[in-house]
C-alpha positions in Angstrom: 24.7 21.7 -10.3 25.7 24.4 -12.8 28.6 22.9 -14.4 28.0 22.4 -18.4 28.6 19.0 -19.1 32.0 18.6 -20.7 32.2 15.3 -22.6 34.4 15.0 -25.7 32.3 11.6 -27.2 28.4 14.0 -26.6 26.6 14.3 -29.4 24.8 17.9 -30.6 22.4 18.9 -28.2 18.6 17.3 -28.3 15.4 20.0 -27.6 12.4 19.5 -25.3 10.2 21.9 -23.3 10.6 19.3 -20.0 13.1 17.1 -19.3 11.5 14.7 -16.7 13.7 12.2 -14.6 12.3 9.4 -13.1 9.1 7.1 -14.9 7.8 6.5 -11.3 4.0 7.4 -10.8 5.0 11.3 -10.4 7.3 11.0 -13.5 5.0 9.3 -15.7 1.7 11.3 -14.9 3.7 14.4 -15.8 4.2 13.3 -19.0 1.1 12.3 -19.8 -0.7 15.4 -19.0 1.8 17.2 -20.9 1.4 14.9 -24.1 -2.1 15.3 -23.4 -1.7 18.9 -24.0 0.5 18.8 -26.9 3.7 19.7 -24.6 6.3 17.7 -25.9 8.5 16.2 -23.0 11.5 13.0 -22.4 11.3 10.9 -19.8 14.6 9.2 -18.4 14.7 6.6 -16.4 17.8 4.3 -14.9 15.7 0.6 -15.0 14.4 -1.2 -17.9 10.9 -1.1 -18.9 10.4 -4.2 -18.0 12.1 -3.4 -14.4 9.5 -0.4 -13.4 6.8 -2.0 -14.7 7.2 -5.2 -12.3 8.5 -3.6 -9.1 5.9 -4.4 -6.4 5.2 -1.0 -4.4 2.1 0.1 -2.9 -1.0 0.1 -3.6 -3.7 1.9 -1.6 -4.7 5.2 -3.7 -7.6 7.5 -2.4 -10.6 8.7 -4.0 -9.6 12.0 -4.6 -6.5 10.6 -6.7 -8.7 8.4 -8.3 -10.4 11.2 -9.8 -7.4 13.2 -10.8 -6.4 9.8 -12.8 -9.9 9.4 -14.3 -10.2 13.5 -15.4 -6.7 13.1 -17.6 -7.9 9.5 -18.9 -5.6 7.6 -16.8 -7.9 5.6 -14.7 -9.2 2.8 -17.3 -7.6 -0.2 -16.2 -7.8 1.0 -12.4 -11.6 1.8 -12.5 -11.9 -1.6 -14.1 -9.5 -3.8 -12.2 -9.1 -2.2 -8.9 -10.7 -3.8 -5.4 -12.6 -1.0 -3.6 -12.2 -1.4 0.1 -14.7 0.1 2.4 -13.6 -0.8 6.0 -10.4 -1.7 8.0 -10.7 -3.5 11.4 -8.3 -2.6 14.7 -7.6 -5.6 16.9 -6.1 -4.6 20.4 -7.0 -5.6 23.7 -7.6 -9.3 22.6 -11.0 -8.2 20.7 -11.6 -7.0 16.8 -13.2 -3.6 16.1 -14.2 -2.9 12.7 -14.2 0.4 11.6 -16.4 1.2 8.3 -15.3 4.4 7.1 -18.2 4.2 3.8 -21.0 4.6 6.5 -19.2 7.8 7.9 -18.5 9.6 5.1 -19.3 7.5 1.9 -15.8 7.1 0.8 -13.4 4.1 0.4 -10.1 3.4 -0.8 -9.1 1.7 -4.0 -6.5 -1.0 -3.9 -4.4 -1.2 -6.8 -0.5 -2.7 -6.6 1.5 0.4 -8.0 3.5 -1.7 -10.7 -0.1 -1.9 -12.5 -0.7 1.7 -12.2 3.3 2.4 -13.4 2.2 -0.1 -16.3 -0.4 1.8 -17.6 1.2 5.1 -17.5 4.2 3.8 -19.6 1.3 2.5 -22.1 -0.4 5.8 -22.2 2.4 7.9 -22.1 4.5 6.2 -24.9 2.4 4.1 -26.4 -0.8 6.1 -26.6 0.4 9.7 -26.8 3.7 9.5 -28.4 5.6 10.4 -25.7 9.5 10.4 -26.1 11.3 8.3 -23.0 14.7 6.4 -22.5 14.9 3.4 -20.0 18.1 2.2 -18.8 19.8 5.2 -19.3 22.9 5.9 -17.1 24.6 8.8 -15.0 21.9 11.7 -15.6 23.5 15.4 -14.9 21.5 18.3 -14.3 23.2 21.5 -15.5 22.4 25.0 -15.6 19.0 25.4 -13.2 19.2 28.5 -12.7 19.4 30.0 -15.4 16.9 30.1 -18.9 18.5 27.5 -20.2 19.1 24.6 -18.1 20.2 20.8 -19.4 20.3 17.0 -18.7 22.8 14.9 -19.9 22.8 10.9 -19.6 25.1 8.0 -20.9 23.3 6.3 -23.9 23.3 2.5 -22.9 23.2 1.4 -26.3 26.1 3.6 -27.6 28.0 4.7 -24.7 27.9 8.2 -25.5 26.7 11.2 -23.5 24.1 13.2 -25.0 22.8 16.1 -24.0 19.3 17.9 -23.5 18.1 21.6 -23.8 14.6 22.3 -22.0 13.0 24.7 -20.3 12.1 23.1 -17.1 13.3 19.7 -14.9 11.0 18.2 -13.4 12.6 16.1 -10.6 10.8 12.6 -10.2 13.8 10.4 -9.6 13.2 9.5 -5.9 15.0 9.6 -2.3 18.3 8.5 -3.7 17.9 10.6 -7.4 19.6 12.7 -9.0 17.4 15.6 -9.1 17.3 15.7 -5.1 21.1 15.6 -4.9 21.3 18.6 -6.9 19.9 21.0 -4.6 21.6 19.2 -1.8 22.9 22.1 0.7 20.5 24.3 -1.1 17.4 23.4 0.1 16.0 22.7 3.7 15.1 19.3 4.8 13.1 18.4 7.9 13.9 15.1 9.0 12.0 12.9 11.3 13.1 9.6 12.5 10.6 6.9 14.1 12.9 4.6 15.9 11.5 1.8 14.5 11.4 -1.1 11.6 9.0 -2.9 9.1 9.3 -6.1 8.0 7.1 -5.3 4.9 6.4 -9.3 3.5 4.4 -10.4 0.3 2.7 -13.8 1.1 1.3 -16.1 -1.4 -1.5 -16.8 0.1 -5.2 -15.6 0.0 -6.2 -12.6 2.7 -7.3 -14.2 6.0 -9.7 -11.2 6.1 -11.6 -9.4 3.4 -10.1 -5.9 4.9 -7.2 -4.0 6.3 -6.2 -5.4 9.8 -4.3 -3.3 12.1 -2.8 -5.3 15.0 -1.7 -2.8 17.6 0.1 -4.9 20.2 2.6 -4.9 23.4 4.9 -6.7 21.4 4.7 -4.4 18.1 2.7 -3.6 15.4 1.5 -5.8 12.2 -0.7 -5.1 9.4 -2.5 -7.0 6.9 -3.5 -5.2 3.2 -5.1 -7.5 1.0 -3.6 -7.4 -2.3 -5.0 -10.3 -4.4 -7.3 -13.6 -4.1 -3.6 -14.7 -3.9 -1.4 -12.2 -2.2 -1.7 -10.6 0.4 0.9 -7.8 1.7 1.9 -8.5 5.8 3.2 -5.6 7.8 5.6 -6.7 11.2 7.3 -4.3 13.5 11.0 -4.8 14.0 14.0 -3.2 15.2 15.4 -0.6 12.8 17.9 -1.8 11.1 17.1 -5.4 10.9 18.0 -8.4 8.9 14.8 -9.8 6.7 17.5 -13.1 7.4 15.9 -13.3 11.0 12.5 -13.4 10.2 12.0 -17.2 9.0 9.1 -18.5 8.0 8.3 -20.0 11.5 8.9 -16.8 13.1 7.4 -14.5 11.0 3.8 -16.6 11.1 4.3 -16.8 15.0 4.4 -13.3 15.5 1.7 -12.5 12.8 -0.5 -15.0 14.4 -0.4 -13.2 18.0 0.2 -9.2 16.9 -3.2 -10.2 14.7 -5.0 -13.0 17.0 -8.5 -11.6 18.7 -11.2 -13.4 20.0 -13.7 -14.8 17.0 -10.6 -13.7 14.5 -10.6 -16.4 11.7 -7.2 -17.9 12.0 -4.3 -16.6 9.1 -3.7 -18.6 5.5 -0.2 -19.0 5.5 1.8 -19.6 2.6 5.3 -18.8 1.2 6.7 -15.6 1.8 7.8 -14.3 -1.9 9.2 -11.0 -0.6 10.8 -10.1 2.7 12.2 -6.5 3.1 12.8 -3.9 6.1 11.6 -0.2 6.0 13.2 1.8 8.6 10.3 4.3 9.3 11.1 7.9 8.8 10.1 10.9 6.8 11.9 14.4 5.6 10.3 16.9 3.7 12.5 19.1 1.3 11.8 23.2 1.3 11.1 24.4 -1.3 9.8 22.3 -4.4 11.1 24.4 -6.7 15.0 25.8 -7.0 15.5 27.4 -10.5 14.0 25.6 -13.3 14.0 22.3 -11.5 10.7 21.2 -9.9 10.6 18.7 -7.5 7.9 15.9 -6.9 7.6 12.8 -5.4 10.0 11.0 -2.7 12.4 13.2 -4.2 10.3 16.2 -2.7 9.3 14.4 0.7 9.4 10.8 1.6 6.4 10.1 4.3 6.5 6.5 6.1 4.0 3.4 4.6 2.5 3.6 8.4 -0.9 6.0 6.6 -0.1 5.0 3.1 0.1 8.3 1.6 3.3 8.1 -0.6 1.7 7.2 -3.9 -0.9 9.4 -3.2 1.4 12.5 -2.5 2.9 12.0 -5.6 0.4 11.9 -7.6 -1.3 15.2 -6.2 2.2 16.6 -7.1 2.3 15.6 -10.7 -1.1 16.6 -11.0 -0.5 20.3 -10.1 3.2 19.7 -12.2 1.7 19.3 -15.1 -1.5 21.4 -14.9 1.5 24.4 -13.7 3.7 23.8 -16.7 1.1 23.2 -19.4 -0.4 27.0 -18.1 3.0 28.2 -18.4 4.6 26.4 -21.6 0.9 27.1 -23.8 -0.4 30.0 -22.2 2.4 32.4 -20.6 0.4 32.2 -17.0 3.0 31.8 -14.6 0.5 31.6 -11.2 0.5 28.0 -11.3 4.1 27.3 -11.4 5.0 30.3 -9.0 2.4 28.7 -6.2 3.4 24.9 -6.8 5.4 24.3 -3.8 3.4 26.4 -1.2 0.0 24.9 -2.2 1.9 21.4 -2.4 3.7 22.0 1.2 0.4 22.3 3.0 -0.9 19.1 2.2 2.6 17.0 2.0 2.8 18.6 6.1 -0.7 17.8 6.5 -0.1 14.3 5.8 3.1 14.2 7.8 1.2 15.1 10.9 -1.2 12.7 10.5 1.7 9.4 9.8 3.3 10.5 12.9 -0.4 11.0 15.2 -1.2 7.5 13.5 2.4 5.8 14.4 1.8 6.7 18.0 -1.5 4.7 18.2 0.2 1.8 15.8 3.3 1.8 17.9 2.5 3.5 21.3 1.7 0.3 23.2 4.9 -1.4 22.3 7.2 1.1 23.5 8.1 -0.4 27.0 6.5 3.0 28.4 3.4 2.9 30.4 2.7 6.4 29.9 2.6 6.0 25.8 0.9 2.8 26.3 -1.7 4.5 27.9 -2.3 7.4 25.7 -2.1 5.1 22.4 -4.8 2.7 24.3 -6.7 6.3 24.6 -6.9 7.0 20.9 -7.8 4.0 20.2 -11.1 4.0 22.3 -11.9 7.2 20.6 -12.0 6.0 17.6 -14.7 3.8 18.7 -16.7 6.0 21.3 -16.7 9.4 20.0 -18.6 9.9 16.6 -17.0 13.3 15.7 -13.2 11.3 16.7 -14.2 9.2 14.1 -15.1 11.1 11.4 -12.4 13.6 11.8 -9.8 9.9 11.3 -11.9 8.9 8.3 -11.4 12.0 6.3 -7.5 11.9 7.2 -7.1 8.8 6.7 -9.6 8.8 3.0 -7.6 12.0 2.5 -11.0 13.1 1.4 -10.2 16.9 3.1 -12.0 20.0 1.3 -8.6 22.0 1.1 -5.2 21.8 2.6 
């Protein structure tokens, strides 16, 4: 991690106050709030424009992240475009139960496919504000992080060459598999938990056969429905871990979405062709701390929490918020608070949210465990939800992520 990057064919040294890797969500909102301060930054990333701009992700992003978008001018398209959704619906024991989390507390979630979100950052970051970035750029290095002058190098697709770049800080936005995280590999301590258990996570062409989130919780596994589009719609099926999308035909795959999601008075499921067909294995790590030198972690390369409560994006984007706030204080002003506190204050939420995608895979996944005493206690929860007022409430803020502080 500290080697200095011997290459023979490099060309002299380019300067920037932040070097950030990775033009995800994290990546790019960094930028941006740095451009917005007049902090100039580079941006590398390993795909094409084109290729992070089109990759479907996820797509449910909470209020609260809303609003940190919409106070750094990153929310026009979003506020415009996105679908607000105000209520999911649990179906187990044969019947549906709506739950309408906007008459608990007045919040809702925005749905929003990430590769929109991704595409407006790029705009706004290089487009808009000038902000200096490389796409397609290959075999990034991170040198020197410990000391006050640390570097990235990267092979120049166009010329070959590797060139090299002074900063001041890294900020580490690159993902599970990134560079960033491999550098403080051995260094840092990672909690690891595994669920046992598979996704099949499917994008159907075909309209939503409900106008809200469905949540089949069934002996025979879980499946989801998140409406994406008048003509898409996002299927969630569990599987083994492990599995091949290869045994999931088309038949198979509309049987078992059909039962996991059939309840009495359900309107029966649009099918239509299934454009994408992947499997998660669910699991979740959290890296400790965020910070090791001048790097800065954020993202999945930070902490990688399952789809099952759809907090990814949303973690991310709290990180780059309080990235970019911490290094703008620090780069423009000499306060050092920010950036000294980033990982502790970001820890207790990323942990918070941990606890809550594991409480929430037990009553997703509970009943389809073979054991009667799981079954039961899933079954449990999920009466709660619907008998106790204060159960309820406490669910809705977790799951709106609507919390006053972490």
């Amino acid at each position: 991690m500290t080697e200095t990057p011997a290459s023979p064919n490099s060309l002299a040294p380019q300067r920037f106050p932040v070097v950030v890797v990775g033009a995800g969500p994290a990546g790019l909102t960094v930028g941006c709030v740095l451009r917005a301060a007049g902090v100039d930054c580079l941006v590398l990333e390993t795909g094409t424009r084109k290729f992070v701009e089109q990759r479907p992700r996820a797509g449910v992003i909470e209020e609260p992240v809303v609003r940190g978008l919409e106070r750094r001018g990153l929310a026009g398209n979003l506020l415009e475009r996105a679908r607000r959704d105000t209520a999911c619906e649990f179906r187990f024991d044969g019947g549906r139960h709506p739950f309408d989390y906007h008459e608990l507390t007045g919040g809702h979630h925005w749905v929003y496919p990430q590769q929109f979100l991704v595409t407006d950052l790029v705009r706004e970051y290089a487009d808009v504000r000038g902000g200096a970035v490389r796409f397609g750029v290959r075999d990034v290095r991170v040198h020197g992080l410990d000391g006050d002058r640390p570097s990235v190098s990267y092979v120049c697709p166009e010329s070959g060459r590797r060139e090299v770049v002074v900063c001041d800080f890294v900020a580490g936005c690159d993902g599970a598999r990134g560079v960033t995280r491999a550098a403080v590999a051995g260094r840092a301590g990672v909690a690891r938990h595994d669920y046992g258990i598979g996704w099949l996570a499917l994008l159907a062409q075909a309209p939503p056969s409900a106008d809200r989130v469905l949540f089949g919780c069934h002996p025979d596994g879980f499946a989801g429905q998140m409406p994406r589009s008048p003509e898409v719609t996002r299927y969630y099926l569990q599987c083994p871990p492990g599995d091949a999308p290869e045994n999931w035909p088309h038949e198979r795959v509309w049987a078992e979405l059909r039962r996991r999601l059939g309840a009495a008075g359900a309107e029966p499921l649009t099918e239509g062709p299934l454009i994408e067909k992947r499997v998660l294995d669910m699991h979740d790590y959290v890296t400790e701390p965020m910070t090791f030198g001048r790097l800065c972690l954020a993202g999945d390369a930070a902490h990688l929490v399952a789809p099952i409560a759809a907090k990814g994006l949303n973690l991310a984007l709290h990180d780059a918020f309080a990235l970019g706030d911490a290094l703008v204080a620090l780069l423009l002003r000499g306060d050092e608070a920010g950036l000294a506190g980033y990982s502790q204050a970001r820890l207790r939420q990323v942990w918070d949210y941990q606890e809550f995608s594991q409480w929430l895979s037990e009553l997703y996944h509970g009943g389809a465990t073979g054991d009667p005493f799981r079954a039961g206690t899933a079954l449990a929860r999920l009466r709660r939800l619907f008998s106790s007022p204060a159960a309820a409430a406490a669910f809705a803020e977790r799951y709106l992520g609507t919390a006053a502080r972490y």
